[in-house]
N, C-alpha and C positions, 0 to 999 in steps of 0.2 A: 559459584552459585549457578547452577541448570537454569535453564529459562526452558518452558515450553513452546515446541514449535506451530506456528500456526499451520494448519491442515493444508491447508492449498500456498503453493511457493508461488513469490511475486517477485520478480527482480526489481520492478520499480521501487517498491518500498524499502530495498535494503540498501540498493546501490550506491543514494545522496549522503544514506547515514555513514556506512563506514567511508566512502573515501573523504567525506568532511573531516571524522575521529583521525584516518591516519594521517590527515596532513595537519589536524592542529595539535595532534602529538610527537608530530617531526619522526614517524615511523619511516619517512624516504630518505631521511638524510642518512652521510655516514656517521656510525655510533660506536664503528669497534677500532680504534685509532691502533691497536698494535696487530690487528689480523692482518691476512692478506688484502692489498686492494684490490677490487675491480670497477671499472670504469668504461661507459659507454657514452658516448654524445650523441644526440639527436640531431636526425638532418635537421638544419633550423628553416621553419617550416616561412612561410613571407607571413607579415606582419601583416599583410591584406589577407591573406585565405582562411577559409573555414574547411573544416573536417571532409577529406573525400573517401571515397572506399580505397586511394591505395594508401592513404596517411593510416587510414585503421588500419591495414596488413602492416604497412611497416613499424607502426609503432606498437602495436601487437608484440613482433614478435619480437622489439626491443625490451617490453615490458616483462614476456615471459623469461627471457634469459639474467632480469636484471633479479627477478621477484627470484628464481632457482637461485644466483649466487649467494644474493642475500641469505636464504636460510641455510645454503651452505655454510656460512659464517664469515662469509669475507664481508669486508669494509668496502660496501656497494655506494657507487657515485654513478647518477644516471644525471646530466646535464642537459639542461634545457634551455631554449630562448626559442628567438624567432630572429629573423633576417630581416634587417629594413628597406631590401626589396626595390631598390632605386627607381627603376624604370615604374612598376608596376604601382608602387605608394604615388609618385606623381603623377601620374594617371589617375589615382580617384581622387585625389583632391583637386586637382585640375576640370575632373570630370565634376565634381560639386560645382564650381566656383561656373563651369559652364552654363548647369543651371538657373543658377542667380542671373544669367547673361553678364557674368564675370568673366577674368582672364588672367592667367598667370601676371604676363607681365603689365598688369598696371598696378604691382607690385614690385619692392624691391626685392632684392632675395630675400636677404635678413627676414620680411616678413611673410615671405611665401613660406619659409623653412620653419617659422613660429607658426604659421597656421596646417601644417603639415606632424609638429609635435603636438598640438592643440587634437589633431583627427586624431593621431597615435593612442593619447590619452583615452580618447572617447569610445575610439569604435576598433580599436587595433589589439583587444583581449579575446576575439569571439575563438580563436582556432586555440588559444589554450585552457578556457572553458571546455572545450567541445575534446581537448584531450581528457580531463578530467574525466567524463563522464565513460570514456573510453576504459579506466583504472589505471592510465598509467602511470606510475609511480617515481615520478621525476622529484629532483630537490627544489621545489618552487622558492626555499628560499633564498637559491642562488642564481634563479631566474636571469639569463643573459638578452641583451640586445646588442648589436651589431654596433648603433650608436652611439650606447653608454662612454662614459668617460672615458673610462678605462681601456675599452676596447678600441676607441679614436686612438688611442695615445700606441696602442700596437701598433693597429694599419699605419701610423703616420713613419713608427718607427721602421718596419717590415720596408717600407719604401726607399727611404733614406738611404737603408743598407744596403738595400739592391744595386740602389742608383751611384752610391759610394766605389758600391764592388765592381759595376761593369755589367750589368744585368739588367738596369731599366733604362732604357733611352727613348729619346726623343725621335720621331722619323715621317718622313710621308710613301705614304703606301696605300694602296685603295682599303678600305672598310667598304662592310655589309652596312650601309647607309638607309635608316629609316624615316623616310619624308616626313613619316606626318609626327612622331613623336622628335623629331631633329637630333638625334643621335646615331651613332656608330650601336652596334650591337654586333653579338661576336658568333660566327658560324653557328654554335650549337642551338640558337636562339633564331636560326631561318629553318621554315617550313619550305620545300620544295611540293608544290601543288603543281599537276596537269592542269593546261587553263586551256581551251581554243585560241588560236593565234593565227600569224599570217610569217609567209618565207617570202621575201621580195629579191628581184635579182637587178644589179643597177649594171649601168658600162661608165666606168671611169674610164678617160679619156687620156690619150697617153700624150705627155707635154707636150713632145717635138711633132705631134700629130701625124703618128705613122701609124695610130689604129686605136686599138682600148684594150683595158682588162676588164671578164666582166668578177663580180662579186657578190655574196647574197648574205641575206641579213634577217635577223626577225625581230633588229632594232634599228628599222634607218637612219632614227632622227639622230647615232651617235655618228654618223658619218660626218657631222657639224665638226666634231673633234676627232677626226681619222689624220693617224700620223706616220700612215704606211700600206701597204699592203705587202702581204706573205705566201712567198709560195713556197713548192719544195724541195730542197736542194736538188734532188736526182728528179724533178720535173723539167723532162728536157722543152716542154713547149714553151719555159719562161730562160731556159738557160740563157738565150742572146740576152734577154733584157736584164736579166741580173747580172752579167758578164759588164755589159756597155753602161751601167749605172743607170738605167734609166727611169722614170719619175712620171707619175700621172698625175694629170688636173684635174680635183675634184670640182666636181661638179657643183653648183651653189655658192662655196666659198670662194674657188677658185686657186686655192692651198694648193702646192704642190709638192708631194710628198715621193719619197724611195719604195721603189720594189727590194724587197729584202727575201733573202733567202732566211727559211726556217723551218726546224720538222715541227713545230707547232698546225702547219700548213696538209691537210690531206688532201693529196693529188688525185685521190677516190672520189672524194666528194665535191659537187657540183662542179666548178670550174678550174677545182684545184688551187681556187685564187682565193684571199681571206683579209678582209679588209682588218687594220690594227688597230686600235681606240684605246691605248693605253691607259689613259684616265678613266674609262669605264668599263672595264671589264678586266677581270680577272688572269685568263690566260691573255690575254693580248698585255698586258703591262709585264711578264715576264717576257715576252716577246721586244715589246719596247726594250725591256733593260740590256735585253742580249744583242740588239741592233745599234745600244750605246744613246739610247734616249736616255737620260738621267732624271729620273721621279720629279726632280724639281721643274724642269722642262716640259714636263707633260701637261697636254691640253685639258683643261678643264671646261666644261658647255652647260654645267646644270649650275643652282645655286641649292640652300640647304633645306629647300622646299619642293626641291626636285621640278624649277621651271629653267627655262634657259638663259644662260648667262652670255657674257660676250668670252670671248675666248682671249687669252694673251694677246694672240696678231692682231686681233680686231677686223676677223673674217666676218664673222657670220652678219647677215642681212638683219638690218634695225625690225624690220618688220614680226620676225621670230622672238629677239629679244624680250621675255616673260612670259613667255608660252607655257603650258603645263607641259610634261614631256609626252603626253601621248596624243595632246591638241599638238604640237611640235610634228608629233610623227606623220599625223596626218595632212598635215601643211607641207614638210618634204617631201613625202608623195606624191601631190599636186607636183609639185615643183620639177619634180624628176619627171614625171611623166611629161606636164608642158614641155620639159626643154628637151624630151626625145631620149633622156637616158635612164628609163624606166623599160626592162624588159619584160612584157606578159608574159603571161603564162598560160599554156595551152595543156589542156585535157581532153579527153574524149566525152557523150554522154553513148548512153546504152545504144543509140542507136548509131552509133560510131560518128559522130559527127566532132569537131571542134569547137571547143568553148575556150574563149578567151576572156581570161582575168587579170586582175595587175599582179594578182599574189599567189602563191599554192597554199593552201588552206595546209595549216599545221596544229598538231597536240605541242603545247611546248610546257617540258617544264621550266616553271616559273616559282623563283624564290619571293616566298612573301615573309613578314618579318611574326614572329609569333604574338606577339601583343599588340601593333600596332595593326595589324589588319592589311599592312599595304602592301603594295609591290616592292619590295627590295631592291638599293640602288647602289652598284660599285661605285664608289666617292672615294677622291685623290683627296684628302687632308692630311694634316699633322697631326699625329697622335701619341699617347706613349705605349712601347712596347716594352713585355718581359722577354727575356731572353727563356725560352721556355723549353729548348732544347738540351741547351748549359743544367738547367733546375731539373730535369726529367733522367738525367744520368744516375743517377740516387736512387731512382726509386726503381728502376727497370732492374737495376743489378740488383735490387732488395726482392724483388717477386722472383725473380730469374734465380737467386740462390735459395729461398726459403723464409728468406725473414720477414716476409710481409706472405702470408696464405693470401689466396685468394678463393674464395668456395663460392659457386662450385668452381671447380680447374679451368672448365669448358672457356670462363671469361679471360684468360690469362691471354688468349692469342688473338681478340678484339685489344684487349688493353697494351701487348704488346707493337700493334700493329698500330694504331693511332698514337704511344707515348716516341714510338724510334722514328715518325714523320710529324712528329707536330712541327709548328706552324709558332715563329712568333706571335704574343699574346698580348694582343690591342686590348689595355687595363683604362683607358680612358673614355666619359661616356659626357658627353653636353647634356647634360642635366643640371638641376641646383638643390636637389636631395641627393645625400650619398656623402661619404668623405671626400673633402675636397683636397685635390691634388696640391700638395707642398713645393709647387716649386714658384718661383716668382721670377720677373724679367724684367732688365732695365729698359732704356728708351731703343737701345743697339741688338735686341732681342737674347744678350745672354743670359742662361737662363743660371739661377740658383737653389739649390735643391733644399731644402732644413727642415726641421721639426717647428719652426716658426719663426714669425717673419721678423721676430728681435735679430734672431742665428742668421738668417738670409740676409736682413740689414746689415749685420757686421761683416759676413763675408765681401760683401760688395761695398761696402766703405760709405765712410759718412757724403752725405749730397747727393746719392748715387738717388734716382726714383725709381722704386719700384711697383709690381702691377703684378698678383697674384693671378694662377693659371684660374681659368674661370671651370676648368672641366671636374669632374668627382671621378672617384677608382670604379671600375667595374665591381657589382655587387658580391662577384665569386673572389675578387682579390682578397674581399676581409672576411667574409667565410670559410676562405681558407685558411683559416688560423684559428678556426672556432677549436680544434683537440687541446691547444693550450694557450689564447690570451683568453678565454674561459676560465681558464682556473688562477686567474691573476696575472700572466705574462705581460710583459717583461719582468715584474715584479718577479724573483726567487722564490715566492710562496709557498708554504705546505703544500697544499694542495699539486702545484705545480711539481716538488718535491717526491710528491707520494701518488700523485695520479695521472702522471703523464711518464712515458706512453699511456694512452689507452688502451683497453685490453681486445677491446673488437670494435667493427663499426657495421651496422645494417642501413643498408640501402637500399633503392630501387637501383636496377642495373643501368635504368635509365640517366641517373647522376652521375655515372661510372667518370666519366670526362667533365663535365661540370665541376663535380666536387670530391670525387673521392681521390681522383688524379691529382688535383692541384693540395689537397691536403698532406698526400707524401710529400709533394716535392715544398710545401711550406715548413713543413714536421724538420726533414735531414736540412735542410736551408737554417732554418732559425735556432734550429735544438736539437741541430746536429745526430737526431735519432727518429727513426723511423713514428710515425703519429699514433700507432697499434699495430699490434700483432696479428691480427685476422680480420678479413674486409668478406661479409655475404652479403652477396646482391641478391637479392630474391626478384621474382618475374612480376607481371602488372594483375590486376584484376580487371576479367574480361568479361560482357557479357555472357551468358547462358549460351548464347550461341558462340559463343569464340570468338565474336567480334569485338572490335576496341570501344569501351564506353565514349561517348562523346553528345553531350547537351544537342547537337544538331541534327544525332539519330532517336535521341528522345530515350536512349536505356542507359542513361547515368545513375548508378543507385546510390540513396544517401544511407551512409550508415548509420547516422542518427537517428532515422524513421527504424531502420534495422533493430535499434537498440530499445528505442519506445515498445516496438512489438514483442521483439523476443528477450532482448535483454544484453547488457554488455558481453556476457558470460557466455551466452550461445553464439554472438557474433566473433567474439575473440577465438571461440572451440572451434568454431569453423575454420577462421583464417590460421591458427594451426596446421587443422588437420588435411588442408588442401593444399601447403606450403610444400612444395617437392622440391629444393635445392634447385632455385631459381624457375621450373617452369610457371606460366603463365597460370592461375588460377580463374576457374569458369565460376560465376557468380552462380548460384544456388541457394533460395531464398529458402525451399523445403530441406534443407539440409542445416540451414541454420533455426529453423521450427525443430530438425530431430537433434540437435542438441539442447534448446530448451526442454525436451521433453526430458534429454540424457540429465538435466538440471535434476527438472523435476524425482524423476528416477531416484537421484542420491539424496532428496531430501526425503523423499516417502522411508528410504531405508532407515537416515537417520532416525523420522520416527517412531519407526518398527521400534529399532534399537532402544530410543528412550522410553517406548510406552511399555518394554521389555526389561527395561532398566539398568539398562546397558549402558554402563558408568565411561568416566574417559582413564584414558590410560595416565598411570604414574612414570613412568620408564618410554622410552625410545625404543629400547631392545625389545622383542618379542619375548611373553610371559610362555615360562613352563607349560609344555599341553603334551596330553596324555592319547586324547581324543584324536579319534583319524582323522573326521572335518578339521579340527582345531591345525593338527600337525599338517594337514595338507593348507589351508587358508596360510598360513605362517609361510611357508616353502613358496607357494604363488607369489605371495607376496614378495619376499625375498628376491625371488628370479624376477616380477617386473619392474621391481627397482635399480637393480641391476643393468637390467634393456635400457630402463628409462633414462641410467644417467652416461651409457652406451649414445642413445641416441641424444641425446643434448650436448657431449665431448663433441662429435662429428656433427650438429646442427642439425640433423633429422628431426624436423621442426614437428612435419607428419608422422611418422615414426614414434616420436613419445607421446604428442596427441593418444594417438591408435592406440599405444599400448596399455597407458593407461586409461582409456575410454572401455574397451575391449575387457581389463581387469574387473573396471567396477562394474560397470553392464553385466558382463558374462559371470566373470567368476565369481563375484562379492556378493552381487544383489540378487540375481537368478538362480547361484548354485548356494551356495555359502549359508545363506540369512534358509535356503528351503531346508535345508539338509540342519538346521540347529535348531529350529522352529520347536519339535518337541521338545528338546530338552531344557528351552526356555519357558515353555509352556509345564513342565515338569517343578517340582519340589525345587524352590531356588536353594535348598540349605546342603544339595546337594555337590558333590567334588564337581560330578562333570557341570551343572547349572556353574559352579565359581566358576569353573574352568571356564568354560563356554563366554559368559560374560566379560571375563576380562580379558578374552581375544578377539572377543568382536567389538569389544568396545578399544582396543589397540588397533587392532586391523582399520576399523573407520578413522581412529585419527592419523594411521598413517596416509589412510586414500585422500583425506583434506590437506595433508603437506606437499603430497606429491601434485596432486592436483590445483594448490594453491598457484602457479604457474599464471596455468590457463584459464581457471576459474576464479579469480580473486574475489569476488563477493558471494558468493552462494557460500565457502569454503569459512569463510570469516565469520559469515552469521552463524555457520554448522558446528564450527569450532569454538566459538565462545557460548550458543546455547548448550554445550554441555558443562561448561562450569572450567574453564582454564584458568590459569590465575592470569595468564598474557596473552597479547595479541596474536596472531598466524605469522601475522605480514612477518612476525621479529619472532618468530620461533626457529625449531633445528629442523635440517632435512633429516630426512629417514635412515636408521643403521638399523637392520632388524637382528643383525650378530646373529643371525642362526642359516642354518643348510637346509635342503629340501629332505624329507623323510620319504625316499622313495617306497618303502612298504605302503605308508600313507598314501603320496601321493597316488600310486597304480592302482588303490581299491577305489577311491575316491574317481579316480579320472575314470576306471572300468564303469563302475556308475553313472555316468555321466553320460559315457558314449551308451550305456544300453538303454539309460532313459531318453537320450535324442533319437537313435533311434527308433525306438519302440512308438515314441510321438509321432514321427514322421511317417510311421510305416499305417498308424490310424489314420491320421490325415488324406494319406492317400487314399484310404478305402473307405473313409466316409464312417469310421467306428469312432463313437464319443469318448471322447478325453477322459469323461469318468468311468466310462466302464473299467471292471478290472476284467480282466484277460488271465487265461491257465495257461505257464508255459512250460515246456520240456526242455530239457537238455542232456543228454544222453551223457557222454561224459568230458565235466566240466575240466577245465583250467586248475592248479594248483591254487591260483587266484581265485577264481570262479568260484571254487568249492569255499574258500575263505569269505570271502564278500557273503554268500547265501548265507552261510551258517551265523556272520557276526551283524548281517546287515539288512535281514529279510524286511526288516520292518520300512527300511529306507527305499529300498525297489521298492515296496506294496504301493508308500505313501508316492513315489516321486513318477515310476515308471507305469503304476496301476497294473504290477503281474503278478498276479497270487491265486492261486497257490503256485510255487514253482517247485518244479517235479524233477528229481534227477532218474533219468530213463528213457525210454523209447516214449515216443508220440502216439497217438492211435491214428490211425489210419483216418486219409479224409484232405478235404480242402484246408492249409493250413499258410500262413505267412512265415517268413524268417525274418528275425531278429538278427543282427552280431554285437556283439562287444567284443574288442580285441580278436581274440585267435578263438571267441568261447561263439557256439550259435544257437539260437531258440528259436524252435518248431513253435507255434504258437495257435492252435487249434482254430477255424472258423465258421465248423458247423452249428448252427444257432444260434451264433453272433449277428450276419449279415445274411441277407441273400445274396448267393454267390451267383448264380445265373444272371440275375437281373444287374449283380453289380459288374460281372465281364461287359453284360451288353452296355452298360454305360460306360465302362472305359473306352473300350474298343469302339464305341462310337465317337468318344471325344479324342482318342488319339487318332482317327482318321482327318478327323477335323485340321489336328494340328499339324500330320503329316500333309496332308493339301495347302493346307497356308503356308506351311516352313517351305514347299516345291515350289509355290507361286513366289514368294518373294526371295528366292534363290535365283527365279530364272529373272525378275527384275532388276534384280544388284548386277547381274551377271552382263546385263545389256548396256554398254558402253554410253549411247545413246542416252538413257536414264539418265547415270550416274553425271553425266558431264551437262545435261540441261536442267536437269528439275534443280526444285532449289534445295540448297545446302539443309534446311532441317527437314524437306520429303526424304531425302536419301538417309539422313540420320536414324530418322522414325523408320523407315523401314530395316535398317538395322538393326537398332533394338526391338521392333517386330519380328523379325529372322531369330535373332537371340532369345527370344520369349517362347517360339512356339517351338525352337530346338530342343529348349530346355523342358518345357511340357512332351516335346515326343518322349524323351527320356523318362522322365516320373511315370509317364502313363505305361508305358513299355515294364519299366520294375514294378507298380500297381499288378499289372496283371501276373506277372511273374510269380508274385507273393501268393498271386489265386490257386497257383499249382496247374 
């Protein structure tokens, strides 16, 4: 049954109706159990977040690939959840409880974890709402959480087996230590920010008192825990003292520690000498371990709030003892200075004079922790470790041969180049959300690993008391398992059976190492088979000026507001058609208004066609046509179907956008619907009226499948107002089983090129679009002479040239037309004034030749380019390209004068 369309296209009004109808029709779920599967998993987005501009690009473009397989005909599974986000879900309900002038712990766990399920319930749906509204067509009824039972009972087991195999242990090693949230948090998860800071330089005092070393630092207050100092081997000004064993007394404590030789040590920089602090910092504890300090022996000075603590020996001065660490730093200072072994620091000022300071003013980069806001602190704790080198062998040699694509290529030699130096993978995090760690310890601290503490009690025997690990797994540990304990894992499941591997995964490149790395090596680890077959990482969305969005520069754009305005459907078109195999995409709000308009565009056609009655197609295959338009429309078609599913095999996301935007824009709705107009307007009882109607009424329902992709709701309301018996979402992609009819095509595209020109060539001269025009053509094309004779009426109506004359021109002011290899004289006496229109060309391309020299010689000046700011230089680029492009029109303008 047809429904009539309303005159002005609203995406608000359609967009709630159908994606409610396809999900309480179960139009997402899989329904063709003996087809091919296909299967995508969604990054699972944190159970805290709401919708941002790169969640719509990336789920966009999961959506279009899911929505194309499905009418392909495969048995489409697009998986969905969320992540229960450990760090960051504690944080807001920590953050609530603070408003109350609450606090975690004047709770037990048990009840902090129940009122953490209690927020999940309440307020932890807003980011898959806000997918809905997006259209992405996920199976909401197998909606996943990280928590669920089920998926506990994975992570618990994923552990077990590592820990069984030789692949999770136990260890002390320094963590990226975050004060204020009191957890370890892992590399990818520190921001390195420039802060202003200070370089201080001390003299440690050499034991036997035959002089000093000096050393310098932009952390004094670790010198509390210095368990060495380094220099370097072929540094001949320490060779005596490293030869004689000999030892300085720190100053403060009074510790005296080994000069040790190390190429850790640059004999370039400042004194060549480099104080050790094993417990806190990073290079200096490989340094300790190579001088045979052993992790367990290393000094420890902070506690898990980042103030200071007593040290092993029981050096440091009571007075320091809970100091914050940068109140600390500034009280060693003092210290150093009073007791004489604080060396200033001398600079000049302009007038050459000496300025003495205690410090050299320094840029340092400084690790701060991404959530918690602080300073990041190298911490010696006990933690547990993946073997992550052992697990990364798998998958290096899967990309390295083939069996895991990576698109685009470009990312294969970041991903190769962090998977062949990773880093054992610190999986434990001091929190009390999260999966908690399975292993439990008796009173002697051995530890027992199990799926639960029945299994751990039996291991360790009756009497024995145990005291489970208090810590939870890193949030990426059990996201790493989202491609199959999703689909029921461990469980043998169908699903599991028939949808894993996955067939691709879309990410940001920015997860590249977070999640799409630890996903192979959990994939061949647990099931023994790669996680899918093709991994694209697409680029970020950036402001309009190329910059990175960010809340604190104030141009974060929400794409909800996006969607309110123009509609899902023009913000999805966008994020297509600006998707170029992973580069960055520039935000462009007028680009996503010229796709709602591209909306509007295909609905005004649709009701051309229905007020024309222009029925829907019975068949898939392109209907019998007799007709040039018909046989040419058909062939178009054909060939951008073709392209289209060219570019969707290879991911050219932009690419099938364009192509088919470009189809229905240009060819369908401007050329197509102009060029049939009469004959719909004509006797409908006629062949060509049948004909005609049941190829344009084919044609539009092929443009709504092909376009179903990217447009999912304009396409659905297009496709059932004409009377379908089923839905889009669950209909077939396009076979139009027919070739191009090049005699068709060539007269039809002849046409085309001689009415854009012919338009273009008024434009420039200022001749009204309805005038008709007398043209010549001496002697035509084998084509040319065909077109006139079968098609005059369609130049008259389209190019406005009539009469056209084959013959010589008369003499006089005239334009040229081309089509093809064919040219028209095209007469100008008494059309325009020609005099008065030269002097208006020629006065306006001097114009533009004076602006295009003026901002050739600005671009040109170094100076410019490298001070002004990045959007004056833009502007005047595209002002250069503007008035080049008018020297040009104006220049053939006048040319046409004769």
């Amino acid at each position: 049954m047809t429904r009539e369309l309303d005159k002005t296209f609203d995406p608000a009004a359609i967009e709630a109706k159908w994606y409610s109808h396809w999900e309480e029709t179960g139009a997402f779920r899989p329904h063709r159990p003996d087809a091919e599967p296909f299967t995508i998993v969604n990054p699972p987005p944190n159970v805290t977040g709401s919708l941002h501009i790169g969640h719509a690009l990336d789920n966009t473009l999961q959506d279009i690939v899911i929505r194309y397989e499905r009418l392909r005909g495969k048995d489409a599974l697009w998986v969905v959840g969320t992540d229960h986000a450990g760090i960051a879900t504690q944080m807001v309900v920590e953050r609530q409880l603070e408003e109350k002038q609450d606090k975690r712990t004047n709770y037990s766990r048990e009840d902090f974890i129940a009122k953490v399920w209690e927020w999940k319930e309440e307020s932890g749906g807003t980011i898959t709402r806000q997918l809905r509204r997006l259209g992405c067509s996920m199976d909401w009824s197998r909606e996943q959480f990280t928590m669920d039972e089920h998926f506990t009972k994975a992570v618990l087991k994923v552990f077990v087996d590592l820990y069984n195999d030789g692949l999770i242990y136990r260890d002390k090693r320094l963590v990226n230590w975050d004060p204020k949230l009191r957890t370890a948090i892992s590399d990818l998860e520190v921001e390195t920010i420039d802060v202003q800071g200070s370089f201080w330089t001390f003299e440690y005092p050499l034991a036997d008192g035959s002089g000093f070393v000096r050393v310098s630092t932009t952390r004094p207050e670790t010198m509390l825990a210095d368990m060495a100092v380094a220099v370097h081997p072929t540094d001949e000004r320490y060779a005596d003292l490293v030869a004689r064993g000999a030892r300085v007394k720190l100053p403060i404590t009074g510790r005296e520690v080994p000069i040790v030789a190390d190429e850790h040590a640059d004999p370039e920089l400042g004194s060549g000498a480099v104080k050790i602090t094993p417990g806190h910092d990073f290079n200096d504890f490989e340094v300790g371990k190579r001088a045979g300090i052993a992790p367990a022996d290393m000094l420890n000075m902070l506690d898990a709030d980042a103030a200071v603590c007593q040290t092993a020996d029981g050096l440091i001065p009571e007075e320091l003892i809970g100091l914050d660490r940068f109140d600390a730093r500034k009280r060693v200072v003092e210290m150093l200075k009073e007791s004489g072994h604080l060396v200033p620091h001398v600079s000049k000022n302009k007038q050459g004079e000496d300025i003495v300071a205690d410090a050299e003013p320094r840029v340092i980069a400084t690790p701060f922790g991404d959530r918690g806001g602080v300073v990041i602190e190298p911490w010696l704790t006990d933690q547990w470790y993946v073997d992550a080198a052992e697990l990364a062998k798998r998958p290096i040699a899967a990309v390295k041969s083939g069996e895991i694509e990576i698109v685009p290529k470009t990312w294969e030699k970041t991903f190769f180049n962090w998977m062949e130096n990773i880093q054992p993978w610190c999986v434990s995090r001091q929190l009390w959300w999260g999966h908690r760690i399975p292993a439990w310890y008796d009173e002697n601290g051995k530890v027992y690993v199990a799926m639960t503490e029945e299994e751990a009690q039996a291991k360790a025997g009756n009497g024995v008391t145990l005291a489970r690990d208090e810590d939870v797994l890193d949030t990426w540990f059990s996201s790493a398992l989202w491609p199959f304990a999703t689909l029921g894992w461990p469980d043998n499941t169908d699903l599991v059976k028939k949808h894993y591997p996955n067939s691709l995964l879309i990410s940001g490149f920015d997860i590249l190492f977070f999640w799409d790395a630890r996903m192979m090596m959990a994939g061949y680890y647990n099931m023994d088979e790669r996680p899918w077959e093709k991994l694209y990482l697409h680029g970020l969305v950036r402001a309009a000026d190329g910059s990175k969005m960010s809340k604190s520069k104030g141009n974060v754009v929400d794409p909800l507001g996006l969607i309110d305005q123009y509609g899902a459907d023009a913000l999805r078109f966008f994020m297509a058609a600006m998707e170029s195999q992973g580069r960055d995409i520039k935000m462009d709000e007028k680009r996503v208004e010229g796709y709602r308009n591209f909306a509007t565009k295909l609905w005004n056609a649709a009701r051309f066609c229905q007020s024309n009655d222009v029925g829907l197609s019975k068949h898939i295959a392109a209907p019998e046509a007799r007709m040039a338009a018909n046989q040419w429309i058909i062939g178009e078609l054909a060939e951008t179907a073709e392209t289209l599913e060219k570019a969707m095999a290879e991911l050219r996301f932009d690419a099938a956008a364009n192509t088919i935007y470009h189809f229905v824009w240009d060819r369908f709705c401007d050329w197509y619907l102009e060029l049939i107009k009469p004959v719909l307007q004509d006797d409908p009882d006629t062949d060509a009226a049948k004909e005609t109607r049941a190829v344009a009424g084919w044609a539009l329902d092929q443009i709504l499948v092909m376009l179903h992709p990217f447009m999912p709701f304009v396409t659905e309301e297009l496709w059932n107002s004409r009377g379908h018996p089923h839905d889009l979402i669950v209909g077939e992609w396009v076979n139009p089983q027919a070739s191009v009819n090049k005699a068709a095509t060539d007269a039809i595209d002849w046409v085309i090129e001689l009415t854009t020109a012919t338009r273009s060539a008024r434009n420039e001269l200022g001749i009204s679009p309805s005038e008709k025009l007398a043209a010549f053509i001496e002697a035509p094309s084998d084509l040319a002479a065909s077109v006139i004779e079968r098609s005059s009426a369609a130049i008259e109506r389209l190019a406005r040239l009539s009469p056209i004359t084959v013959g010589e021109a008369p003499a006089g002011a005239a334009m040229q037309v081309a089509s093809g290899s064919d040219t028209f004289v095209v007469p100008l006496e008494g059309v325009i004034d020609i005099d008065a229109e030269r002097i208006r060309l020629e006065k306006a391309l001097a114009a533009s030749q004076k602006e295009a020299k003026s901002l050739e010689g600005r671009l040109s000046n170094a100076q410019f380019v490298e001070r002004a700011k990045p959007e004056a230089v833009e502007k005047a680029k595209a002002d250069l390209a503007h008035h080049s492009a008018e020297v040009e029109r104006l220049q053939v303008a006048l040319e046409r004068l004769g």
